[in-house]
N, C-alpha and C positions, 0 to 999 in steps of 0.2 A: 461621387458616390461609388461606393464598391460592392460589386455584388459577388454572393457567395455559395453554396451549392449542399443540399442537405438531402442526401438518400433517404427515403421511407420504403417501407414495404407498405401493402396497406392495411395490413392488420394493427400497422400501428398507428393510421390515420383513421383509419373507421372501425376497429374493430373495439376490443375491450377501452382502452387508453382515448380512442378518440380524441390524439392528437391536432385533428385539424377541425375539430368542432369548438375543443377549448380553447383551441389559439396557444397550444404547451410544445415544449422543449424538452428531452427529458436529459438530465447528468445522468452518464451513469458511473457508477465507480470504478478506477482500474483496475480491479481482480477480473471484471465482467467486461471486460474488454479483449478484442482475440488476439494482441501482440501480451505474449506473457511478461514480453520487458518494461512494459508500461510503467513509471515510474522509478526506474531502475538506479540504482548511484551507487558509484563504488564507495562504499563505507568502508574506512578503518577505525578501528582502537590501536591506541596509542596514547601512555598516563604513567602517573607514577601511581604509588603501589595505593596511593588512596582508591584512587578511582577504577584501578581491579578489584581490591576488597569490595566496594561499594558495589561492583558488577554485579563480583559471586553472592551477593549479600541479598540482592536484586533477584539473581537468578532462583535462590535457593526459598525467595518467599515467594516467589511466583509459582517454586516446584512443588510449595510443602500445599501450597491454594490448589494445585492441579489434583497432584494425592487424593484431598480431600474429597472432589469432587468429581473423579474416577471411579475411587474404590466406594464410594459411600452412595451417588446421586445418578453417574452418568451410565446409560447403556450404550451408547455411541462412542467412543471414546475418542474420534476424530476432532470431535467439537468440542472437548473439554475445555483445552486452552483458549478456543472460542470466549469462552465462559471467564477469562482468569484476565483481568485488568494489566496491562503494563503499568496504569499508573497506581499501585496498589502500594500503600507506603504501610507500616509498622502501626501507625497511628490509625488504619483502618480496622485494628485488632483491637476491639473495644476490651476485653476481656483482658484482665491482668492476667489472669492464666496461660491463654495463649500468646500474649508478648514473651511472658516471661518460659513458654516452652520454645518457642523461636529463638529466643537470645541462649537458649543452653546448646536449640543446635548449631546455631552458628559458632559456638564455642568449641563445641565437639567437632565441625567441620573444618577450623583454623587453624585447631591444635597438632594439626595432623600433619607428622615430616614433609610429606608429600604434595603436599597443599603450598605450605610454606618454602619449600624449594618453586613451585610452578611461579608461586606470585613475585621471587625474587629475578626468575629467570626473563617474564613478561614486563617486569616493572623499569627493569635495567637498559632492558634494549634501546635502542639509537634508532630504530624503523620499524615501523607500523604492519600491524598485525593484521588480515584479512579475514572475510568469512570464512575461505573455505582452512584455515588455520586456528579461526575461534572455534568454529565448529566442533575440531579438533580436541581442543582444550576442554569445551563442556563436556563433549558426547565422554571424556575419560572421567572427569568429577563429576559427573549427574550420579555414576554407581556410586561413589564418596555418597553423595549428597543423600541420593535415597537411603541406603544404610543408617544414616544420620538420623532423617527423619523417622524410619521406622522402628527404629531401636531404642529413641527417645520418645516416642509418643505411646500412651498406653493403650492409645485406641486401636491401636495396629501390632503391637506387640514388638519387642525384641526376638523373639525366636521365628518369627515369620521374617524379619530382617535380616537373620543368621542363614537362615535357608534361602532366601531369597538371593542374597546375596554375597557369599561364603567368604570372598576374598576381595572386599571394592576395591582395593589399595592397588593390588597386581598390577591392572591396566594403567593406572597411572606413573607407578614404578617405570614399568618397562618404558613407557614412555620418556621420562625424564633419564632415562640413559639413553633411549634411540634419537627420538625427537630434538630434544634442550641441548643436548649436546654437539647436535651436526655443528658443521665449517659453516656458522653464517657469513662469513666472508667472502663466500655465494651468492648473498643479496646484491645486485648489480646498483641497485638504487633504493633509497627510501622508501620508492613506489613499485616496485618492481623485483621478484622473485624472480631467479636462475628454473631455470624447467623441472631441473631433476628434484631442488623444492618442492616447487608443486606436483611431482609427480607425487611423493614421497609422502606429500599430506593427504592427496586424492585417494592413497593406496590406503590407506589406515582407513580413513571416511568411506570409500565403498567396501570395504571388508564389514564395517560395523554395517552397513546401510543391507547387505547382504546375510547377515546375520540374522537381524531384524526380519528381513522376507521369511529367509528358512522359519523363524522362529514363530509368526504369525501364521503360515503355513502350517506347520505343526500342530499349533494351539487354536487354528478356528472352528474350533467347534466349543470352545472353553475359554468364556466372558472374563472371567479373574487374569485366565492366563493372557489373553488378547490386553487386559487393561495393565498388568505389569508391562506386559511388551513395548507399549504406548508410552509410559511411561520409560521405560530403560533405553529407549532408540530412536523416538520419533521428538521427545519432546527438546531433546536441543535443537534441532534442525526448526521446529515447530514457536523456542521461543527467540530465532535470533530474525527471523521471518518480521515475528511480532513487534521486538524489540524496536524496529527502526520507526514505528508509528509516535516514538518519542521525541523524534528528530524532526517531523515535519506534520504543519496540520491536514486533517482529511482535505483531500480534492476531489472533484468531478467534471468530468468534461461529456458538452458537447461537439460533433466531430461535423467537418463543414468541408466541402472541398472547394475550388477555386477554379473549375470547370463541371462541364454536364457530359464530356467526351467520353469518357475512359471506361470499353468493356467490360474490364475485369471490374471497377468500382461500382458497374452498372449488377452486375452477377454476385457481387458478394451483399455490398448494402442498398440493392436496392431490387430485392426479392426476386434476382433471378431474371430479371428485367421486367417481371411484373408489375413492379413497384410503380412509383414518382421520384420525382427530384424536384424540390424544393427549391425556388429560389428567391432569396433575403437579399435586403440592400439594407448597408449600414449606413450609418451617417457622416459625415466628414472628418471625424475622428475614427474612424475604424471601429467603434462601437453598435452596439445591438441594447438596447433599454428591453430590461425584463422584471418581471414584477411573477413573487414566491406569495403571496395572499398573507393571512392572520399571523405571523411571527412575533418571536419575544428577542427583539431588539437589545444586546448586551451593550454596556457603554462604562465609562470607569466608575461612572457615580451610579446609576439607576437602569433599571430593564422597564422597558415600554411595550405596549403589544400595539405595533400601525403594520400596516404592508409594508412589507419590504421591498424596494425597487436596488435592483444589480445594474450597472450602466457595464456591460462585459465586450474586454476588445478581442477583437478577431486575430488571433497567433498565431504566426505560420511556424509548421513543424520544421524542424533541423533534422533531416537526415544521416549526419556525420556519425552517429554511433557510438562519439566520443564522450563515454560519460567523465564527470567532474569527481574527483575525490573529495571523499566528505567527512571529516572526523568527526567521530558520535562523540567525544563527550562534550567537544566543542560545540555543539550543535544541539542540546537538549533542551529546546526553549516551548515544549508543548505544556512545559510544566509552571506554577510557580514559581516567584526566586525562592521562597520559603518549601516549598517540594524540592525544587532544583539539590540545594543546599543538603538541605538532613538527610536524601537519600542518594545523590550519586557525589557533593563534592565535600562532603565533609567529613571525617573520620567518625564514626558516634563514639568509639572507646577513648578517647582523647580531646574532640574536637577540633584537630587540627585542620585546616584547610587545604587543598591540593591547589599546587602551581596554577592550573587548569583555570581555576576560577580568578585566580588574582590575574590572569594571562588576561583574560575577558573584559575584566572591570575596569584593567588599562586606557583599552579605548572601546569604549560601547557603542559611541555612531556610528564607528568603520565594521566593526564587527555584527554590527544589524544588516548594515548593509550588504555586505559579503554573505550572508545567511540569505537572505531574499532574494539573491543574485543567482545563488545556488538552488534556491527549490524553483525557482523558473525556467532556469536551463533543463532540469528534470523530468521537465511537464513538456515539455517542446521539443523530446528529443526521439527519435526515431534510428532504428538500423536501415541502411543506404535497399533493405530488401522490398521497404515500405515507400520508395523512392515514386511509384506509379501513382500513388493516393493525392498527390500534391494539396495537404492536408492542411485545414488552418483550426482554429478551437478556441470555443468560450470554456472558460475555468471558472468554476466555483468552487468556494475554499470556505471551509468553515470558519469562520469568525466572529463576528457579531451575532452572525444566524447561522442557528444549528443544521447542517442538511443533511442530518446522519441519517434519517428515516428518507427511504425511499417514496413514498406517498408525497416530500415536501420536496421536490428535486426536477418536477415537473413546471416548469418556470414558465409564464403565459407572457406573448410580447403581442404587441401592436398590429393589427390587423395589416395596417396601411403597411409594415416591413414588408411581410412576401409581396414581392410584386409578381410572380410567377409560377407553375408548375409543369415541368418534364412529364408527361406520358411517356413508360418506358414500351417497349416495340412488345410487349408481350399485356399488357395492363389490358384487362376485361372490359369489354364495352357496360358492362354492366357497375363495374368499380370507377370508369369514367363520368359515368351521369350522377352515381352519387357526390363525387367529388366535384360535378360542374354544379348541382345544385346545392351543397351546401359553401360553394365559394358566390354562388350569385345569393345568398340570401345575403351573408353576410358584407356584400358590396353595396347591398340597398340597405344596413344597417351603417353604414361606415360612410355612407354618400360618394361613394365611391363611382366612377362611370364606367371605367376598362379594366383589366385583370388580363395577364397576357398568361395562356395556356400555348403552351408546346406537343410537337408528335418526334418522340427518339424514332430514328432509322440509321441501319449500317450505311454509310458513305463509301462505294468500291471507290473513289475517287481519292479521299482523306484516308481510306483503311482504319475509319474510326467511328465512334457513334457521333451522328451531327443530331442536330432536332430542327422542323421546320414553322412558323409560327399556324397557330390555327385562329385565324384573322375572324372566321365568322362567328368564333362563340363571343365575342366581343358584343357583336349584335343583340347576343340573348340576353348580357346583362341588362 
């Protein structure tokens, strides 16, 4: 049996959440995690020119949804994109009106020299393209795109688009002579840019990203002006962020460590040492059984409402840093094949198909495989600075049961699992007796006879936090 180690503070055991009254676990998502590389993958693009069109096609119904609900809905405009689906296909445009104003801008956005020069220069290439080089690409076509949209839409006006934005084309020109035209025979590999590359793309991207500050600077006293801004500077950066939640489903983890020793682990999650530390034992498969309450069970044929039970194994983190490359369009499997298809592999003006997808349908078990292979090294993966945490994790993944609402994420296990809890050297005599009487009630619920409580103290001997057993509350049960 394997035991395993879970920081609390105790506002999160007694306080609102009442973690150790309900017997709960909580995921939480990685945005709300404090390692901001939390789920991090190097992603490229890399396609023929289907699957850029299909990008920009993507990008540009994603931008005209933002518009909308910027200039029309939003006072906040950080949260707009919040608001704007990735998976938002043409068909969610009830209105023949509005398909059919979207297909003029897309017209007006293709027909454009400069357009059509970028998608031949990115569709040609022999090596893959990175964030911070896509980035690149949109933050130059978003002024294309806006233009487009505002010039074509009546609700916005053409002459607000003319002011707005006097000359979209320029940035892009200039570019397709500085940028498309460098010695790529500087790319040393596939995967891997020459420095002055990157330096070259970073210099453009913090110019624009600097731009944007001055400019919101300027304009914060003035709603309109702040929500152009938002849109002209924040929203590539904001949909390529987005973009990648098409590539792999929601996760959540809970975070478990594989000792009770380590100071710093004691001061960060476990309230300063005020806390406890929890301690679980799995079963002989390295599992933890947990149960989500009233769910609506998906399955191919029918949806059921029973409790849902998770049997989740304990993963130990990889420190190496090393993330895995991932190719988006190889990897778009959050969607339909019938989504997949109409909006990133298929041409709509033609119907032709991209390479991309006939690459796929070649071999589909090796290629699941390699997909799954890939979003778990993801989740398990750590910089060598997280090396003290000696971390292990339950993951939950949305699949059959949705655990997008935080209220459903709070997972209740087995009383008889914790066999123990760490008093940390600072924990209140007064947060100790609550905690010994709601673990003695529940032992005489559970027929339970012993319950092992511990006392943390610094060890000048070890130079480390030890804990000592506290043998007589055993008595009280």
């Amino acid at each position: 049996m394997c035991r395993f180690y879970r920081f609390r503070g105790v506002d999160n055991l007694l306080g609102e959440y009442k973690e150790l009254e309900s017997q709960s676990i909580f995921f939480a998502s990685p945005e709300s995690l404090n390692d901001p590389m939390e789920g991090f993958r190097d992603i490229f693009w890399q396609g023929d020119i289907i699957l850029w069109k299909d990008l920009f096609r993507h990008y540009i119904l994603c931008l005209e949804s933002c518009v909308r609900e910027v200039l029309n809905n939003c006072d906040e405009v950080h949260t707009a994109i919040d608001d704007i689906s990735m998976f938002k296909k043409y068909e969610h445009y009830t209105s023949q009106e509005n398909q059919l104003l979207l297909t003029i801008i897309n017209n007006d956005f293709f027909s454009r020299t400069s357009i059509i020069n970028l998608l031949e220069n990115i569709s040609t290439r022999d090596f893959a393209i990175r964030r911070d080089e896509l980035l690149l690409y949109l933050s130059s076509v978003n002024e294309i795109a806006l233009h487009c949209i505002f010039s074509n839409n009546a609700a916005f006006g053409s002459k607000e688009a003319d002011k707005m934005f006097p000359n979209p084309e320029h940035r892009l020109e200039s570019l397709n002579n500085e940028i498309l035209n460098l010695d790529f025979n500087q790319l040393t590999s596939s995967t891997m840019y020459s420095s002055d590359f990157i330096k070259t793309l970073q210099f453009y991207n913090y110019t624009k990203m600097q731009m944007g500050l001055l400019s919101y600077h300027n304009y914060s006293s003035k709603v309109n002006g702040r929500k152009i801004d938002f849109l002209n500077f924040d929203f590539p950066s904001k949909y390529i962020s987005h973009i990648e939640r098409l590539i792999f489903p929601e996760w959540y983890v809970a975070c478990f460590m594989s000792s009770g020793n380590n100071s710093s682990v004691w001061g960060n999650y476990g309230d300063n040492h005020q806390g406890v530390c929890m301690i679980f034992e799995a079963d002989s498969d390295c599992r933890l059984n947990l149960y989500s309450g009233i769910k609506t069970i998906q399955t191919d044929s029918l949806c059921s409402n029973k409790e849902a039970k998770e049997s989740l194994v304990f993963e130990q983190v990889n420190y190496t840093g090393e993330y895995n490359d991932v190719d988006f369009f190889k990897n778009i499997v959050v969607l339909s094949a019938k989504g997949l298809n109409s909006t990133w592999h298929i041409d709509p003006e033609n119907q032709s198909v991209s390479s991309c997808a006939e690459e796929i349908d070649k071999q589909p078990s090796e290629w699941i495989k390699d997909y799954w292979e890939q979003f778990k090294h993801g989740l398990l993966l750590k910089t060598k600075d997280w090396y003290y945490e000696k971390e292990f994790r339950l993951i939950l993944i949305n699949d059959k049961v949705n655990y997008s609402n935080e209220t459903d994420r709070a997972l209740k296990y087995d009383f008889n699992s914790l066999q123990g809890i760490i008093f940390g050297i600072r924990t209140t005599l007064k947060h100790k007796i609550k905690i010994i009487d709601i673990i003695k009630r529940k032992c005489l619920e559970n027929n339970r006879d012993s319950f092992e409580f511990y006392q943390a103290y610094y060890s000048d001997k070890e130079k480390e936090i030890l804990h000592y057993p506290l043998t007589f509350l055993n008595f009280a049960l």
